[in-house]
N, C-alpha and C positions, 0 to 999 in steps of 0.2 A: 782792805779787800774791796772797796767799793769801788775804788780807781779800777784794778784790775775788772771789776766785772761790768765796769761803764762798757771801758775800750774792749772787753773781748769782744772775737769775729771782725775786731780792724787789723789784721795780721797780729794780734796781740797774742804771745805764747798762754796756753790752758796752764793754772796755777795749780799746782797739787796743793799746794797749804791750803785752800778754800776748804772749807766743808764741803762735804758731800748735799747736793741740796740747794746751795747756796743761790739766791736768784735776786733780780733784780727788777722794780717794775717797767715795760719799757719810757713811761716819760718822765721819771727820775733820772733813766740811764741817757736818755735825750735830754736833759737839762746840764746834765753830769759833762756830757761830751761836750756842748755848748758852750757852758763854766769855762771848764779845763781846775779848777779848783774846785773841793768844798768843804766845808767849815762842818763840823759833827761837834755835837755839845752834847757827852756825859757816856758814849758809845763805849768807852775804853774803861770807863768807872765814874763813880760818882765824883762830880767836881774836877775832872777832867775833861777839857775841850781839844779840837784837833783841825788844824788846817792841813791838807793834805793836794800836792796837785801829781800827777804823773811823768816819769820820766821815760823818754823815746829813743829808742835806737835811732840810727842812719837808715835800718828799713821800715820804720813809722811805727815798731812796736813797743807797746809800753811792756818796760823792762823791769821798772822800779817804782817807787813811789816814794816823795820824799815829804818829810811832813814835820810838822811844827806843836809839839805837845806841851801843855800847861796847865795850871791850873786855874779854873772858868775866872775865877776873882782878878785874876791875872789879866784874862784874855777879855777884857770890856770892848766890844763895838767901834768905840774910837781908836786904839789901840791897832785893831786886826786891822781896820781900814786906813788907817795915816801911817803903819812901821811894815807890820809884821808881813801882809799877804805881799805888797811889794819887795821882800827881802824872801818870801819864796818865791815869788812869779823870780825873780832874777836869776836865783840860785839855780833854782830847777831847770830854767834857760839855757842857762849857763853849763850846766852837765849833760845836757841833751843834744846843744851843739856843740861839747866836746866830745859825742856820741854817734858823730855825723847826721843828729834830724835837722832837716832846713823846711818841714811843714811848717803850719799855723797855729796848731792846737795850743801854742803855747803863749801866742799874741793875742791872746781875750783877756775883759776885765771884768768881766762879770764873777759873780760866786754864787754856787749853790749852796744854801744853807739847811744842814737837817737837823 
């Protein structure tokens, strides 16, 4: 959900599955956008972490969100940064310009981490 409520208001389509309510603060969602990735540790449940980056149509909305779920023991620091976040930056790439996006949002290497 937090992909979708970075990018809403970038032509991103309104998600009905959000709760009602659901908000974001603006310089999370400006850090978020910036990313284009971020890393959540334990939001899904205990001992559950989550890399998640966004995926774009050919008209720059994010459509989907595709994401990489473990468990935290699993997902050590060295791990996320030397295999994992590179194997979605690609993937995610990868269906977006099979999507027709040829923006940018998808060439940063930054991560935000919550």
């Amino acid at each position: 959900g937090r992909i979708f409520l970075a990018f809403e208001g970038e032509g991103s389509r309104k998600r009905a599955d959000l709760p009602a309510g659901v908000a974001m603060a603006p310089v999370v969602r400006e850090e978020l956008r910036a990313c284009g990735v971020c890393i959540d540790q334990e939001s899904f449940g205990d001992g559950v972490t989550c890399l998640a980056m966004p995926i774009f149509n050919g008209k720059g909305e994010v459509v989907a969100t595709l994401a990489i779920l473990g468990p935290t023991f699993r997902m050590i620091p060295e791990r996320v940064e030397s295999e994992l976040l590179s194997q979605l930056r690609e993937a995610g790439t990868a269906i977006s310009a099979g999507l027709g996006y040829l923006g940018d949002h998808l060439k940063r290497n930054s991560v935000l981490q919550n």
